[in-house]
C-alpha positions in Angstrom: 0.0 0.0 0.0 2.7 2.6 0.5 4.6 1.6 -2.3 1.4 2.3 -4.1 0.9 5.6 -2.9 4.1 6.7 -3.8 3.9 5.1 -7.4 2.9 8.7 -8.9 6.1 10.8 -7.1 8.0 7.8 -8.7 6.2 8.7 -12.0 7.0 12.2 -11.4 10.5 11.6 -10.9 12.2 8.8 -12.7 9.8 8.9 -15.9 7.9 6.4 -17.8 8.9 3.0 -16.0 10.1 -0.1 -17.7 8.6 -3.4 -18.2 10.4 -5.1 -15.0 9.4 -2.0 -13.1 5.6 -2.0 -14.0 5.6 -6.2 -13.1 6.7 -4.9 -10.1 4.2 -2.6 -9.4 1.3 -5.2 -11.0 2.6 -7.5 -8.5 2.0 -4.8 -5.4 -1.6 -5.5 -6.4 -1.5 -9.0 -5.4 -1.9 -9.0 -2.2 -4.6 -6.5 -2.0 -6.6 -8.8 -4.6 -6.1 -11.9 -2.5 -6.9 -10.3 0.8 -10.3 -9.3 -1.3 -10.3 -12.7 -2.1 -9.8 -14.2 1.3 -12.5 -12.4 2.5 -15.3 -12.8 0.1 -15.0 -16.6 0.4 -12.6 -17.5 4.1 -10.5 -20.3 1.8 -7.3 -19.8 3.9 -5.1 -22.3 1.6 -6.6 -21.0 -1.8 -5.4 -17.7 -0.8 -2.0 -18.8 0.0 -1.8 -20.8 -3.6 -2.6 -17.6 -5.2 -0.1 -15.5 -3.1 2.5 -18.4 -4.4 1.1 -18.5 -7.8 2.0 -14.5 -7.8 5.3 -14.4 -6.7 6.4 -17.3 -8.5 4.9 -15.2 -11.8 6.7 -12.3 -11.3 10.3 -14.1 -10.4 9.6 -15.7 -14.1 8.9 -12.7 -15.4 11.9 -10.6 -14.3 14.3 -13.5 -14.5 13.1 -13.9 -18.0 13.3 -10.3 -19.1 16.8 -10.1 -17.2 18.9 -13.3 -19.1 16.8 -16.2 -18.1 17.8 -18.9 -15.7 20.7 -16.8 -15.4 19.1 -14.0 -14.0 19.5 -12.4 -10.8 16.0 -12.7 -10.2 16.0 -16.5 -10.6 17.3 -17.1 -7.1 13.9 -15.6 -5.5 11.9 -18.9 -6.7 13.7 -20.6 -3.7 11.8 -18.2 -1.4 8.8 -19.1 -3.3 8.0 -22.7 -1.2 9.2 -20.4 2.1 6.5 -18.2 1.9 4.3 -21.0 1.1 5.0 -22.8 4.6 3.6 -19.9 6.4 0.3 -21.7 5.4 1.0 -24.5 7.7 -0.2 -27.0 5.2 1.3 -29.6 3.2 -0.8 -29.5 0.6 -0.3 -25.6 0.3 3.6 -26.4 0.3 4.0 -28.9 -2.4 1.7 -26.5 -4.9 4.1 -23.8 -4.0 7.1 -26.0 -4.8 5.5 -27.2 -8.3 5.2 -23.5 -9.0 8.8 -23.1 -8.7 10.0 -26.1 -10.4 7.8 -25.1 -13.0 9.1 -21.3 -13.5 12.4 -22.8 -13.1 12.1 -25.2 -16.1 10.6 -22.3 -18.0 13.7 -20.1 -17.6 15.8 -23.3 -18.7 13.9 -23.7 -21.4 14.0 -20.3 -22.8 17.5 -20.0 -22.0 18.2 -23.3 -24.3 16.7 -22.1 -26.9 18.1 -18.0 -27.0 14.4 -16.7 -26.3 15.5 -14.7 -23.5 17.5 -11.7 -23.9 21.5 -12.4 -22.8 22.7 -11.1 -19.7 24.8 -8.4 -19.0 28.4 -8.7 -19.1 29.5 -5.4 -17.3 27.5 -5.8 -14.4 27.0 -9.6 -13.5 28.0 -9.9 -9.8 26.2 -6.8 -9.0 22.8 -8.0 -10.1 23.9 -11.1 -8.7 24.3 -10.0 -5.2 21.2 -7.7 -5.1 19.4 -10.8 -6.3 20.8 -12.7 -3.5 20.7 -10.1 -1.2 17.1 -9.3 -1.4 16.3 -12.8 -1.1 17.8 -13.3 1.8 16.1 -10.5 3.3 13.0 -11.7 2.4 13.3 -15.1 3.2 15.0 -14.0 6.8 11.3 -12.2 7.1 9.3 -15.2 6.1 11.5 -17.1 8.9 10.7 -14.3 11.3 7.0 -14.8 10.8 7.0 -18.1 10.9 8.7 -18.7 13.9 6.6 -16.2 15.7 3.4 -17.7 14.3 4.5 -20.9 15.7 6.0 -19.2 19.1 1.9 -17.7 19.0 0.4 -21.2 18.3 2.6 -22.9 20.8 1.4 -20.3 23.6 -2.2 -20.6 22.5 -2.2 -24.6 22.7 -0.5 -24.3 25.9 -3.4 -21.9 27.3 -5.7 -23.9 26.0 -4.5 -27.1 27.2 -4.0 -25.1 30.5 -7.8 -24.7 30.8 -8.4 -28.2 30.0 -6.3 -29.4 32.3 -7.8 -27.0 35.3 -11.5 -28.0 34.0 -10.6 -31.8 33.8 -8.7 -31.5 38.0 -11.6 -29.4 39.1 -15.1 -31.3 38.1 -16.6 -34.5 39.2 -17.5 -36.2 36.2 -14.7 -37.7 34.5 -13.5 -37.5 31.2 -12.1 -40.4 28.6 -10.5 -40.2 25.5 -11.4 -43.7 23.6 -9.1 -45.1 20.3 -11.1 -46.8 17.5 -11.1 -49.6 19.5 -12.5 -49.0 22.7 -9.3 -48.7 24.8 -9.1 -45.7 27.1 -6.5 -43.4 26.3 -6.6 -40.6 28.4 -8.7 -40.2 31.8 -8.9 -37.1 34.1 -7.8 -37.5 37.6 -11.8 -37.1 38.8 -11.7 -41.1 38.1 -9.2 -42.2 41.2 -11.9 -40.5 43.2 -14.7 -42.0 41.5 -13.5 -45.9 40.9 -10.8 -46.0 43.4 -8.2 -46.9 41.5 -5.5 -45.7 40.2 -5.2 -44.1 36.9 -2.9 -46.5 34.6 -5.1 -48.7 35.7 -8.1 -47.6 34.1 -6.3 -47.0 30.8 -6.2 -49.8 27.6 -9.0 -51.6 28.7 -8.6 -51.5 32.1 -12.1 -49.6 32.8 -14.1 -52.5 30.5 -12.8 -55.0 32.4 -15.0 -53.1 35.5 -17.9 -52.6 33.8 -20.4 -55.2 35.2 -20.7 -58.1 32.7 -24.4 -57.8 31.6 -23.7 -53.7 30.9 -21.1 -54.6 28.8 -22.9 -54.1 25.3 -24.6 -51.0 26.4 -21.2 -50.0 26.8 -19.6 -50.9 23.9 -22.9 -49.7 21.2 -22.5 -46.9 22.8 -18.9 -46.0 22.2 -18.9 -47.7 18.7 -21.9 -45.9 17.3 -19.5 -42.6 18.3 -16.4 -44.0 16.8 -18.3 -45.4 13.7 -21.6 -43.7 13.0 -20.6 -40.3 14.2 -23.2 -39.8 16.2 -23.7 -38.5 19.9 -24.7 -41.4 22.3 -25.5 -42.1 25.7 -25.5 -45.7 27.9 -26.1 -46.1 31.8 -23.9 -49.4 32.9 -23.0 -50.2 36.7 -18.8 -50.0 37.0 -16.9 -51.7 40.1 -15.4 -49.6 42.6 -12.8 -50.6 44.9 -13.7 -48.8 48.2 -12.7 -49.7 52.3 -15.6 -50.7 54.8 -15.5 -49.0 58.1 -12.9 -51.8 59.4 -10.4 -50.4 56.6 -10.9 -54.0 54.4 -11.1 -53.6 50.6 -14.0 -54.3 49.4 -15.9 -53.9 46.1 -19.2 -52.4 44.7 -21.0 -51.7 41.9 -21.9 -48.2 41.1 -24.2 -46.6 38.3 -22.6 -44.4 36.0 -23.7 -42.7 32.8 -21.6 -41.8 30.0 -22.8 -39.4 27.1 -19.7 -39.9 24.5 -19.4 -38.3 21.3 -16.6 -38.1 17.9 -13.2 -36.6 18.6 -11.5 -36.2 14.7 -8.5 -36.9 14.6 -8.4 -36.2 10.6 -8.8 -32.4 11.4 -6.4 -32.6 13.3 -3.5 -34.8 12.0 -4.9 -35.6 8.8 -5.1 -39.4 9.8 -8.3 -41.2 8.8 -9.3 -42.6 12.0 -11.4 -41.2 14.8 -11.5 -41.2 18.5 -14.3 -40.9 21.1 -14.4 -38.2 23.9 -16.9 -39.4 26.5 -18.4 -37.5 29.7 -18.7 -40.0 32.6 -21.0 -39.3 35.6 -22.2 -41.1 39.0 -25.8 -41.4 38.9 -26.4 -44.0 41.6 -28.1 -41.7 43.7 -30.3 -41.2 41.1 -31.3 -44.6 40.4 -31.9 -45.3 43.9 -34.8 -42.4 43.9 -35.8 -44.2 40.5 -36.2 -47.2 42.0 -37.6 -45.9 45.0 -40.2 -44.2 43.0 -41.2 -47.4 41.3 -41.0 -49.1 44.7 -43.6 -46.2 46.1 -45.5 -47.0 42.7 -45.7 -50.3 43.1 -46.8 -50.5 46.8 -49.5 -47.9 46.0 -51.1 -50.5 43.1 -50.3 -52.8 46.0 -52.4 -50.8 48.7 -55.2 -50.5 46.1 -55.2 -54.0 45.2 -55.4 -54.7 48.7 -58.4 -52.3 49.2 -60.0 -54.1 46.6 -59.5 -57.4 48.3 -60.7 -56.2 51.5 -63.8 -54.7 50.2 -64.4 -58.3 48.1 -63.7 -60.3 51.4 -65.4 -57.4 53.5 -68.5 -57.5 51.8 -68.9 -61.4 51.8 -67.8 -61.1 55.3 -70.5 -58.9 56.2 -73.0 -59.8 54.0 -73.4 -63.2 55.2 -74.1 -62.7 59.5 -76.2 -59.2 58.0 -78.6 -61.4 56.2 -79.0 -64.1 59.3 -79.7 -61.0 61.5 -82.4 -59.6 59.2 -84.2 -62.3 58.1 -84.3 -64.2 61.2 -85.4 -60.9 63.2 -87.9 -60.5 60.1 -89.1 -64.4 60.5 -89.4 -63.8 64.8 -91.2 -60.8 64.0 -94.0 -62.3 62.1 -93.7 -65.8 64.5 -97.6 -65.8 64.8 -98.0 -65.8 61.3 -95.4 -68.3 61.0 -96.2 -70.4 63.7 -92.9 -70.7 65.1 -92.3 -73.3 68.3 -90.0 -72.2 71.1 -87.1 -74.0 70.1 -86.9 -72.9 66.7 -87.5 -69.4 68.2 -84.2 -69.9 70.2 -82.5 -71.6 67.6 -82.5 -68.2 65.6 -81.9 -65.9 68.2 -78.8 -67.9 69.1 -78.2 -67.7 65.3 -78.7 -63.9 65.5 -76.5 -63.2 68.7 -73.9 -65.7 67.1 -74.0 -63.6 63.7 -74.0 -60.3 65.8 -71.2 -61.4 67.6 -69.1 -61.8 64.7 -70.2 -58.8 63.2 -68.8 -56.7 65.9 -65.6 -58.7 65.9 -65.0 -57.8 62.2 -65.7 -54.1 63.1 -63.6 -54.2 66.2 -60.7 -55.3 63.9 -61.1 -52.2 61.5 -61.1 -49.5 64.4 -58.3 -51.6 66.1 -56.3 -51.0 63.0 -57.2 -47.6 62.9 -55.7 -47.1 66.6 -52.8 -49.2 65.7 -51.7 -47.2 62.8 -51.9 -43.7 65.1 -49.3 -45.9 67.3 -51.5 -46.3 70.5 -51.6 -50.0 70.1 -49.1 -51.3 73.0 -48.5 -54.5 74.2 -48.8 -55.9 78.1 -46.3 -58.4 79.0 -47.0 -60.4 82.3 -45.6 -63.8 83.2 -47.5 -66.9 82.4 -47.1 -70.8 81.4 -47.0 -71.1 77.8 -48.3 -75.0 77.6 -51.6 -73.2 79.5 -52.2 -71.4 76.4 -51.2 -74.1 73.9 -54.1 -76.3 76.0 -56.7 -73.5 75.9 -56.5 -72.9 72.1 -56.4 -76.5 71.4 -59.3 -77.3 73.8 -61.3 -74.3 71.6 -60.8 -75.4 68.3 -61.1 -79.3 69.1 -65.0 -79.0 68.1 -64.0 -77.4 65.0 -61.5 -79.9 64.0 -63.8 -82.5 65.0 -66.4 -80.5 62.5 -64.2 -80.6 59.7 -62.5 -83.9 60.0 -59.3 -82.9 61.0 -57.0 -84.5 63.3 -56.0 -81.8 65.8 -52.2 -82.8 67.9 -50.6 -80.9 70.9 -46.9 -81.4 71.4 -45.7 -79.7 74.2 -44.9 -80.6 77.7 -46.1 -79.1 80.9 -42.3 -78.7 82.0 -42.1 -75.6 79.5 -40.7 -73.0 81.5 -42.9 -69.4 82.0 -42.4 -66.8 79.6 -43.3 -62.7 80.0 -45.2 -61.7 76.7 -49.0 -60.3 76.5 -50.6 -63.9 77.3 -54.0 -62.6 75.1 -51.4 -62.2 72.2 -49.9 -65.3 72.1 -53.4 -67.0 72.9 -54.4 -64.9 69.7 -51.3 -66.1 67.4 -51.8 -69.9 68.6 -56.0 -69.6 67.6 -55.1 -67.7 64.3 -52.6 -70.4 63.4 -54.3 -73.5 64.4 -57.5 -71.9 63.1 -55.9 -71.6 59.3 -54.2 -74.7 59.9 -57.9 -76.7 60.0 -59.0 -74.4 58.0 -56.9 -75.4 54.6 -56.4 -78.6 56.3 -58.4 -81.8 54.2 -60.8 -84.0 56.0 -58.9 -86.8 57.2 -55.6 -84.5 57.8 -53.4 -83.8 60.4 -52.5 -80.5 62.3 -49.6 -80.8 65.0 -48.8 -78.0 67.5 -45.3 -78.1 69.1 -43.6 -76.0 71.1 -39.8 -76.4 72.8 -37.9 -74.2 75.0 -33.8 -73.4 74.4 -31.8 -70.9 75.9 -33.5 -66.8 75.4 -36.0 -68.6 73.3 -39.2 -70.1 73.0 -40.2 -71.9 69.5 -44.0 -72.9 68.9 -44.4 -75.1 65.6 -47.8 -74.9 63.9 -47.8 -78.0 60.9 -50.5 -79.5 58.6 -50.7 -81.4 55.9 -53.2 -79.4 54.0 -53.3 -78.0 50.4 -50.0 -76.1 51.0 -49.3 -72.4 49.1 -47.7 -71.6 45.7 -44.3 -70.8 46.2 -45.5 -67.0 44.1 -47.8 -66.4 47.0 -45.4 -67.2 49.7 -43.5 -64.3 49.5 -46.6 -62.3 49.8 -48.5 -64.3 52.8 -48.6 -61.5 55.7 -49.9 -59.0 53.7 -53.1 -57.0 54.7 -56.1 -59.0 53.1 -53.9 -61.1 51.0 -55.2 -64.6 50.6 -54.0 -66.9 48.1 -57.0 -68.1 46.0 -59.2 -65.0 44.7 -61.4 -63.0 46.4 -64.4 -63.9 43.7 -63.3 -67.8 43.6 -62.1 -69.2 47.3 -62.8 -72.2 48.8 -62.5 -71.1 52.5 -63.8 -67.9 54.3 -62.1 -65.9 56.1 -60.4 -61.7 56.1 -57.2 -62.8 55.0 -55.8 -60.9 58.5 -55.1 -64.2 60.2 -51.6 -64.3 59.2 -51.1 -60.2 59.1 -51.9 -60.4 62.4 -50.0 -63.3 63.7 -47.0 -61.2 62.1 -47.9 -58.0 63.6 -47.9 -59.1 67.2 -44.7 -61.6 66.8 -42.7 -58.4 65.9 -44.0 -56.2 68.4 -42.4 -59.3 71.1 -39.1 -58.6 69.1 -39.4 -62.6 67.9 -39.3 -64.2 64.2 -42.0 -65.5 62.1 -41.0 -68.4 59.5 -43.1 -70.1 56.9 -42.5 -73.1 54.6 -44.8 -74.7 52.4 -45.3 -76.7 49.3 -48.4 -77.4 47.8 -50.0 -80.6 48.0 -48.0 -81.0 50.9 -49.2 -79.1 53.7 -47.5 -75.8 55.5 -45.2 -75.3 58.5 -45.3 -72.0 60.8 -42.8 -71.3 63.3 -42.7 -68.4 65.7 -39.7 -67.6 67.6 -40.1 -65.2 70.9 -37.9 -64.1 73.5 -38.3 -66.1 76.8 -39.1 -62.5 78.2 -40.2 -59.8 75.7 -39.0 -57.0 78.3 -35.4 -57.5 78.4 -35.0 -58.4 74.2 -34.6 -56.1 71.7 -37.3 -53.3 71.5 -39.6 -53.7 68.6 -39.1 -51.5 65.8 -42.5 -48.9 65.3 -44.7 -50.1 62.6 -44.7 -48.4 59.2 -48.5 -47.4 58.4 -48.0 -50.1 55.6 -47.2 -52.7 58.7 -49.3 -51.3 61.5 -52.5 -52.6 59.1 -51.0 -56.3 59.6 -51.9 -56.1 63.9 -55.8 -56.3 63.7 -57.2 -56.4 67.2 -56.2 -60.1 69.1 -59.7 -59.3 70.5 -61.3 -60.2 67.1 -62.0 -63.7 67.3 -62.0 -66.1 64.2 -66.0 -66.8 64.7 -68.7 -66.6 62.6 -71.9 -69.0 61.8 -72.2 -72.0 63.5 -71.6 -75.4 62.4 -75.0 -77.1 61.1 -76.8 -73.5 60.9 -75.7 -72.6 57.4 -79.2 -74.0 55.8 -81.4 -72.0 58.1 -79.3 -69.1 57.7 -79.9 -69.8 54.0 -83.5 -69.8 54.2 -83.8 -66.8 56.3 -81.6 -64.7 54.2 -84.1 -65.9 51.2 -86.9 -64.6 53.5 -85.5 -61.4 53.8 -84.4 -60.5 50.3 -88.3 -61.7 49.6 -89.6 -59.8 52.1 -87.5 -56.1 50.8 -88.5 -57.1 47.3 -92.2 -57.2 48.6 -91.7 -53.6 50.0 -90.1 -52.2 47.1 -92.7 -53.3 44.9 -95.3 -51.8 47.7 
């Protein structure tokens, strides 16, 4: 540009300029024209190729107006692959040097065949050493620059590698550097914290070999879709950590992590044709324990509704049944003249009424029992007492029963048992509730056995039949509130489905174990282990409201209907639903 400026005081002063001086001045243009250039269309290398292509055309063009290959001028196409490296590209570099070779075997050419005009012979080592001279000069420049473009780009990579470096120290999540193949070839120092091991050895594949065997193809999809397809992906796998326990042992465990990896070209880079994948790695386990707890909280609340479903099911046949003895036998006693009812049959259904009222308030007596257990003012006595007493009185009570139904009813205990302190009403209630499910499920012409045995802090009573036994599926769940293991619409036996819940309730508020083992077809065997006194073992844990609906009242018997009544209960609930459809039509 100031060359330019002062082209016309040149003018002004030396005259009309010669060829080589007007080349010269044409060529001053260059470098505006390719800046123009470079900025229209941002092709870095292009522009360097033209720069080339311009000074390697006007070195031909002097050198060929000023004796050829012979030239003074003819030493400046060595600069012309110089200036060409600037670019920092090969491919820039070799185009440059093709330029030269090219103008060079165009001077030698013209010089063979006398198309250039001869040299001087006066002057030859003057031009000469301007020629070298200047070249020098310019090529000392082009050194300059480049060195302090690469002094500039080594300072800039360091900086940047700098902020890297603090960024990789300084965050939680870890970082990898993945080849083609998988293998880990860089990690940030987060991971020592985060695995607990060291960092060589998490590199080759030292982290796969932690992964947890069943995430290993999420693992590896994930980092070859990155490495193959391009693409951004993302896995969640569970990685083994090396940790110490509170004694200072070694141990292991598995921790969630999630990884979002993504392409890292290396062509743009170093020109090579594979790629690598940089990947983000992260410690979600927290996170998937409030996943899971969520589903857990989901799941128990379809569980709490399918139990309210059950226990309206089961409530309403439960109810429905001692409602309509009540109401059709008070309707029949109520209309006795008409009916011409004798005395005992008169008695017979008010003891059929007081028996069905009776277990009507025992069912309700369970629900606001629950209720008062689940506000936590449900609290045990314990007071001392001979256990093989209790064993006796159960078995005395449900002797008529297992008579009723066929069953063989056995008592295995001695009187030597020594005295236990627990709430005697709640053993006497886990004994009747077990014995009474026992006969229950229990086929005529079957066995039930209650043991009991005494051992050091303990004592274990044994409730076994050889009834129709549970599925293994419902065994897990037999405890639970209202749970029973044939359907609500299609059972065989009555019953809440709270004689278990509550057998479990009241064994863990004595701090004891409840066991169950069953197989169907086979019959099932109940143990429950309590403390020889309840005071002095552990304290119970407080019920959950989930658990505090397993302790239904011990008042709440197991009664209902009596044995040989269920035909006159028939016809009097018949009765009654004729005698509501005769109002309703009134």
């Amino acid at each position: 540009m100031i060359a330019l400026a002062f082209f016309p005081a040149y003018l002004l002063l030396r005259g009309a300029p010669s060829t080589i001086e007007l080349l010269a001045f044409a060529w001053l243009l260059a470098p505006i024209l390719i800046a123009y250039f470079l900025s229209r269309t941002g092709r870095y290398e292009s522009a360097h190729v033209l720069s080339s292509l311009a000074l390697a055309g006007l070195v031909t063009a002097v050198a060929a107006l000023t004796g050829g290959i012979a030239s003074f001028a003819a030493i400046w196409l060595v600069v012309v692959p110089l200036e060409a490296a600037l670019s920092t590209s090969r491919r820039v570099v070799v185009i440059a040097s093709a330029f030269a070779l090219a103008a060079a075997g165009l001077l030698v050419l013209l010089s063979e065949h006398h198309l250039v005009p001869a040299p001087a012979v006066s002057t030859p080592a003057a031009f000469a050493a301007l020629g070298i001279v200047s070249a020098a000069l310019f090529a000392t420049g082009l050194a300059l620059g480049a060195a302090t473009q690469a002094r500039t780009s080594f300072w800039l990579l360091q900086a940047e590698e700098d902020r890297y470096r603090l960024l990789a120290r300084n965050i939680s999540d870890v970082i990898t550097r993945h080849g083609s193949d998988g293998a880990v070839t860089f990690v940030s120092p987060a991971a020592e914290t985060l695995f607990g091991a060291r960092l060589g050895d998490l590199h080759g594949h030292g982290l796969f070999e932690r992964v947890h065997v069943a995430d290993r193809p999420a693992y590896l999809t994930a980092l070859g879709d990155a490495a193959a397809l391009g693409a951004t992906s993302s896995a969640e796998f569970r990685v083994r950590r090396e940790c110490a326990d509170a004694e200072g042992r070694a141990v292991a465990e598995f921790i969630w992590i999630e990884m979002r990896c993504g392409p890292f070209d290396v062509a743009k880079a170093h020109d090579a044709p594979t790629r690598d994948v940089v990947a983000v790695l992260r410690d979600v386990t927290e996170r998937r324990r409030l996943q899971q707890a969520q589903l857990d909280v989901h799941a128990d609340a379809a569980r709490a509704n399918d139990a309210k479903s059950r226990f309206l099911a089961t409530m309403s046949h439960e109810l429905r049944t001692p409602l309509n003895a009540v109401i059709g036998f008070s309707e029949m006693l109520m209309k006795e003249d008409e009916l011409m009812l004798a005395a005992p049959r008169r008695r017979e259904y008010a003891g059929l009424i007081h028996s069905s009222g009776k277990h009507l308030l025992s069912v309700v007596n369970g629900i606001l029992d629950m209720s008062k257990i689940e506000t936590g003012n449900f609290a045990i006595t314990p007071e001392p007492f001979a256990p093989s007493q209790v064993i006796v009185s159960c078995c005395d009570l449900l002797a008529l029963r297992a008579n009723e139904a066929g069953v063989r009813l056995e008592r295995r205990a001695g009187a030597d048992l020594p005295e236990i302190v627990a709430d005697k009403r709640a053993v006497h209630q886990i004994l009747l509730n077990l014995v009474s499910n026992a006969i229950r499920f229990t086929d005529r012409g079957g066995t039930v056995t209650v043991a009991a045995r005494a051992e050091a802090t303990t004592i274990t009573f044994v409730v076994e039949d050889d009834g129709v036994g549970i599925n293994e599926a419902d065994l897990a769940r037999i405890g639970e509130p209202y749970f029973q293991a044939a359907t609500s619409y299609d059972r065989r036996h009555g019953g809440t489905g709270l004689g278990l819940s509550i057998v479990k309730g009241l064994v863990r508020l004595h701090g004891g174990d409840l066991s169950i083992r069953s197989r169907v077809g086979q019959g099932t065997r109940v143990t429950v282990q309590l403390p020889l006194d309840c005071e002095q073992g552990q304290p119970a844990k407080p019920l959950a409201s989930h658990q505090s609906a397993d302790v239904v009242s011990y008042l709440a018997g197991a009664g209902g209907l009596q044995a040989g009544s269920s035909k006159a209960a028939g016809e009097a609930a018949q009765f009654a639903r004729d005698n509501v459809e005769v109002r309703k039509s009134a």
